[in-house]
C-alpha positions as CSV (number, residue, x, y, z in Angstrom):
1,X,5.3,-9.5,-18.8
2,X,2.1,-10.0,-16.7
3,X,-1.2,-8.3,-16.7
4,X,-2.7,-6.8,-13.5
5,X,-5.1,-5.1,-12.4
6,X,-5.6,-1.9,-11.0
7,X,-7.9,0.9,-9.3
8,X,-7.7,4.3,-10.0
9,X,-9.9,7.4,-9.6
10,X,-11.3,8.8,-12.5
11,X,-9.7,12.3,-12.6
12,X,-6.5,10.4,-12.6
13,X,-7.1,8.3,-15.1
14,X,-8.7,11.3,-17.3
15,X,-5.5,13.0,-16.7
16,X,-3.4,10.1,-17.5
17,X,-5.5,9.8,-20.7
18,X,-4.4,13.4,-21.8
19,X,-0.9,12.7,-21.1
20,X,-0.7,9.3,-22.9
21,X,-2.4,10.8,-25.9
22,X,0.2,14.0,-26.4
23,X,3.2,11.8,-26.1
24,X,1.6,9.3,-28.2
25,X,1.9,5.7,-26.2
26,X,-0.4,3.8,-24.3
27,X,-1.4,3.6,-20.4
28,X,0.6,0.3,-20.0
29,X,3.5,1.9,-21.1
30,X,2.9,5.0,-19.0
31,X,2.4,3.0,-16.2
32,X,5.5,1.1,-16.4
33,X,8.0,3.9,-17.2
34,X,6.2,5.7,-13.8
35,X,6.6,2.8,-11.8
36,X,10.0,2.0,-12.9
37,X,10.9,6.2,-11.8
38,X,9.2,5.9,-8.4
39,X,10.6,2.4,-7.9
40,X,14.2,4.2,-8.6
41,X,13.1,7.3,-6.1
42,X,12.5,4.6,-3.6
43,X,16.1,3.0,-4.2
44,X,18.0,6.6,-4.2
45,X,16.1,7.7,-0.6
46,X,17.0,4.7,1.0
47,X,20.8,5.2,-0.3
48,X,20.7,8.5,0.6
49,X,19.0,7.0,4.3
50,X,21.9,4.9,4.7
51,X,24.5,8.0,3.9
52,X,22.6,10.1,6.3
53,X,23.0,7.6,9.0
54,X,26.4,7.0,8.4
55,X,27.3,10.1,9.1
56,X,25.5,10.5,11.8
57,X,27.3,7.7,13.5
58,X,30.7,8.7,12.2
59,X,30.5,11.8,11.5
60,X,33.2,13.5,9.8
61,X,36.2,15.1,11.5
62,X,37.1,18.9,11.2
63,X,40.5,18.7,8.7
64,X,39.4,15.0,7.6
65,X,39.6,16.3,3.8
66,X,42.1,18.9,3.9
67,X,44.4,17.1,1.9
68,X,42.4,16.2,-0.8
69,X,41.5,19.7,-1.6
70,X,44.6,20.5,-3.8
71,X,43.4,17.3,-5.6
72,X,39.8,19.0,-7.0
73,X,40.0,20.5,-10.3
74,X,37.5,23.4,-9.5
75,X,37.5,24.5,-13.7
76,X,37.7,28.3,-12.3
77,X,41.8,28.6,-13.2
């Protein structure tokens, strides 16, 4: 693990003072379980990007799926 360095502005770091105190950690530790989210945000909107345009190029075709439907157990028999 490395230490950095960061700047923040005061009402955010008062309010991430609050936070860390109720769930009884540290800033660090804070820190790192919020970066590790966004950075997993990031990942999903890019996969999600990548879906988007892939159907946008190919989009699908009207009966593409049909068959499969029998296949889904909807849970509602």
């Amino acid at each position: 693990m490395r230490t950095i360095q960061m700047t923040l502005d005061d009402k955010l770091i008062h309010t991430v003072d609050k936070i860390v105190k109720e769930l009884h950690t540290t800033r660090s530790a804070f820190t790192r379980h919020a970066l590790q989210e966004a950075v997993q945000r990031f990942h999903i909107s890019r996969l999600e990007e990548q879906h988007r345009k892939g159907y946008h190029s190919t989009p699908v075709k009207p009966g593409e799926f049909d068959r499969w439907e029998e296949e889904h157990a909807w849970g509602d028999a």
